[in-house]
Residue, then its C-alpha position, 0 to 999 in steps of 0.5 A: x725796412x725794419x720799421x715796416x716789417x715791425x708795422x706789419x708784424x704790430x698790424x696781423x696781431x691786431x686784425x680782424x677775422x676779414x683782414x687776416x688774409x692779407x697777411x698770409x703769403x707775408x714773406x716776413x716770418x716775424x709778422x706770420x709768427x705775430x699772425x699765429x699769436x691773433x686769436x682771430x686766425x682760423x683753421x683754414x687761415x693756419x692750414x695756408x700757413x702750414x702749407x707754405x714751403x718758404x718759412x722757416x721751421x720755426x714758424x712751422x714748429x709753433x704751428x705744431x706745439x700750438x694746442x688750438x690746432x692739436x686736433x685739426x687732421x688737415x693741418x697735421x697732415x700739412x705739417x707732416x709733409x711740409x719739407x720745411x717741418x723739424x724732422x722731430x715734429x713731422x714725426x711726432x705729427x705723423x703718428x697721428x695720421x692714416x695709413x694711405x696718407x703715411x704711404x703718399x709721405x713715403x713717396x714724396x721725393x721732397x722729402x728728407x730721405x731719413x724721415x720718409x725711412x722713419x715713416x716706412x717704419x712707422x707703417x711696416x709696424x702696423x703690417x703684423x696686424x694689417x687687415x688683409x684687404x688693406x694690405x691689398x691696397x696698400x701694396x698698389x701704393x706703397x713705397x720700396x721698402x714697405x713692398x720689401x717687407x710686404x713681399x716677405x711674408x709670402x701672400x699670393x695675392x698681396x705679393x702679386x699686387x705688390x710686383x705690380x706696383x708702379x714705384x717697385x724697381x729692381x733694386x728692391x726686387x734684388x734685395x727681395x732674391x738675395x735675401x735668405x728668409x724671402x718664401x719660395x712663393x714670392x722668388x717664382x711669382x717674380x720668375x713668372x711675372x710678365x715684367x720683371x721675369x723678362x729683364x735680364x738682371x733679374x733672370x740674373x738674379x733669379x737663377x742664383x736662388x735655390x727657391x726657383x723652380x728647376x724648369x724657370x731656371x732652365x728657361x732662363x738660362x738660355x736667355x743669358x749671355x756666355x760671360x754671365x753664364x761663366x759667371x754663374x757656372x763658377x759662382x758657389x752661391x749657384x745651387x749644384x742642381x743648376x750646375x750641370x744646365x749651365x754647363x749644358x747651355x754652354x756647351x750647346x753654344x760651342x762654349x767651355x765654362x771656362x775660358x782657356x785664357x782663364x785657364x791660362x791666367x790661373x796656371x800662372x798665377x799658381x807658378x808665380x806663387x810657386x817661385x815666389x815661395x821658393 
């Protein structure tokens, strides 16, 4: 098997431009290695290579560092979203690419998780001086945490475009209300969207941010559960404008803000410590 892979290796170094392709798809790594070295190869013969998914990252790496192909955007952008490329050449070869291909990388599930981060970053840089009408397209394909950052600069029509996203999920939009620095703008155009004002986490969420309107906030809390309602009656984060409409629901639904066993359980606890000092 050695000999034959030693053959075939000795073969692509020396085959012509018509017998390159044979050797393409070869499941040895050494005979694509000697492959590349064939000054016959051509760009569309290297792009094949650079897109198979079962060679080593070596064989990638040299793909990257050879000076022939420096130039060629199909190859460089085979490499950046190949899982199999060194994370340190995909991120060099990444710079190099454009923006909407940058975003499809940030949404590749096969990719490494730290390098789909880096190339969030890699695009949140370029936001500051984004013009506006690529910001708008780009905010109906970016990945989360673009649309995080997209959304915290406070554009009606981006952060619009943004909540409408198909790869937005909550757990972003969490972060989004939680955060201290996100616009008032942003927290009521999520409180009137028709989605993601209707899911009852983040109504949750929404009532505990000071930037909601008092009459969403009022809305919404007569959607929410008495348990969550308790929750959010005694919870200090809750701004005090919101406190006595909470108290009101619950009252209307024959609820107190606390539970008696609560109230029970908290007497004693303080007698326990009581004695317990004594």
């Amino acid at each position: 098997m050695a000999e034959s892979i030693e053959k075939r290796a000795y073969q692509a170094l020396q085959a012509k431009a018509e017998e390159i392709a044979g050797f393409l798809h070869d499941p040895s790594a050494k005979v694509i290695t000697s492959l590349l070295q064939n000054r016959a190869v051509s760009e569309q013969d290297v792009l094949v290579i650079a897109n198979r998914k079962n060679l080593p990252g070596a064989v990638l790496e040299s793909i990257g560092k050879d000076r022939r192909w420096a130039e060629s955007y199909p190859i460089r952008l085979a490499l950046a979203k190949n899982p199999k490329t060194p994370l340190f050449v995909a991120i060099s070869t990444a710079r190099y690419l454009r923006l909407f291909d940058l975003a499809e990388i940030c949404r590749s599930n096969f990719l490494p998780l730290t390098y789909r981060h880096k190339i969030e970053a890699l695009i949140m840089e370029k936001l500051p001086t984004m013009p506006l009408g690529v910001k708008k397209t780009l905010a109906k394909t970016a990945s989360a945490n673009v649309l995080f950052r997209m959304m915290k600069e406070g554009n009606r029509e981006v952060t619009q475009l943004c909540l409408g996203n198909p790869h937005l999920t909550e757990y972003p939009l969490y972060k989004i209300i939680n955060s201290k620095s996100t616009p008032a703008l942003t927290i009521n155009l999520m409180a009137e969207h028709p989605n993601w004002s209707n899911r009852p986490a983040i109504r949750f969420a929404l009532v505990r941010n000071s930037h909601l309107t008092l009459a969403r906030c009022v809305e919404f809390l007569q959607g929410i559960r008495v348990p969550d309602l308790r929750e959010l009656y005694e919870d200090p984060s809750v701004p005090v404008t919101v406190k006595p409409y909470i108290h009101s629901e619950l009252m209307e639904r024959g609820e107190e803000a606390v539970k008696a066993e609560e109230k029970e359980d908290r007497v004693y606890e303080i007698e326990e410590e009581l004695n317990t000092s004594s």
